[in-house]
Structure formats: C-alpha cells, structure tokens
C-alpha positions as CSV (number, residue, x, y, z in Angstrom):
1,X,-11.2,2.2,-15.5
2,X,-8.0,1.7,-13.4
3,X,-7.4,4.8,-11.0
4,X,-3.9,6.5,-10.1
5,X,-2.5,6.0,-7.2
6,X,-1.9,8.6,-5.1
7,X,2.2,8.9,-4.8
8,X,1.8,11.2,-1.2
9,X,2.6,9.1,2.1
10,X,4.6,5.7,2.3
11,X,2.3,2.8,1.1
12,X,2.9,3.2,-2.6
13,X,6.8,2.8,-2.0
14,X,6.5,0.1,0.5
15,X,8.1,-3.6,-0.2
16,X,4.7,-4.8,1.9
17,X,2.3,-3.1,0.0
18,X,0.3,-5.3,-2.8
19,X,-1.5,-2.7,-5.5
20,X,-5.8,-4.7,-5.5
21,X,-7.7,-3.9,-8.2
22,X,-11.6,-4.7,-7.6
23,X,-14.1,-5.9,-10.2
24,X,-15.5,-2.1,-10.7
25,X,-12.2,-0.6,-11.4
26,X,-11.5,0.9,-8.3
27,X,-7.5,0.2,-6.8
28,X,-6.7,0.0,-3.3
29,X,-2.9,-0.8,-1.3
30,X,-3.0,-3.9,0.7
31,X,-0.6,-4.0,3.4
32,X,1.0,-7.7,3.8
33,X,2.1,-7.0,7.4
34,X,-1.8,-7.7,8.4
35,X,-1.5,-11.1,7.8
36,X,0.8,-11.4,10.6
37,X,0.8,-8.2,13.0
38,X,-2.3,-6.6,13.9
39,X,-1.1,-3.4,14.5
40,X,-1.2,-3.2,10.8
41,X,-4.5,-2.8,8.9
42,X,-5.5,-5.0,5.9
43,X,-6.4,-2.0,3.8
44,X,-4.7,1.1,5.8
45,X,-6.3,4.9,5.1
46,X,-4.3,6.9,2.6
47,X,-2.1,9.1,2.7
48,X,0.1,7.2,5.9
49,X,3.1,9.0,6.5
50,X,4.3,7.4,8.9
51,X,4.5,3.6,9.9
52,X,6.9,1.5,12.3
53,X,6.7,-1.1,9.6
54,X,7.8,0.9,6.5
55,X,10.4,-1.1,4.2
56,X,11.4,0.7,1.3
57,X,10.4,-1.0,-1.8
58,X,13.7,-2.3,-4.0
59,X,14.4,0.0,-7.0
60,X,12.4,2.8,-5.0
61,X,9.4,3.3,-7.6
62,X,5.7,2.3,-6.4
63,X,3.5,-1.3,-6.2
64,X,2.7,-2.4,-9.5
C-alpha cells in the first residue's frame, strides 16, 4: 500500500528530495543534501517550510 505524499511544505517540490518507499509500504522524502552538509537531515520532519537549501524541482510538480 503506497501512501500520498503530503503536498504542504517544500520537500515534495525539491530537486534534492528522493521519494523511499520501505518494504511495508510506508513512503518517506530523503533529502540528498545529507550526504554532504549536515545541516541537512537524512530524512527531515514533514511539513518543512522553510529550508536554506530549497532548489525548486524542474517542471515544478513533486518526487516521483
């Protein structure tokens, strides 16, 4: 059972957020700036509404 994304805050229209899907189902937004910044968490608490490292996504829809 896939879940819906929630569309509020700035993750889901981020070019450095990656859409995870774990074994059970449940969906989370990995943000790709953890890898190299540490400001940044792996797996940041949603709704974010505001980050420093926000790039919008190209074409403006959400992760897939």
């Amino acid at each position: 059972m896939t879940q819906t994304l929630d569309p509020r805050g700035l993750c889901p229209g981020c070019a450095h957020v990656r859409i995870v899907e774990s074994s059970k189902g449940s969906t989370f937004l990995r943000c790709d700036l953890a890898k190299s910044d540490p400001r940044y968490g792996k797996y940041p608490p949603q709704p974010r509404m505001r980050c420093e490292g926000f790039v919008a996504r190209v074409g403006g829809g959400p992760a897939s």
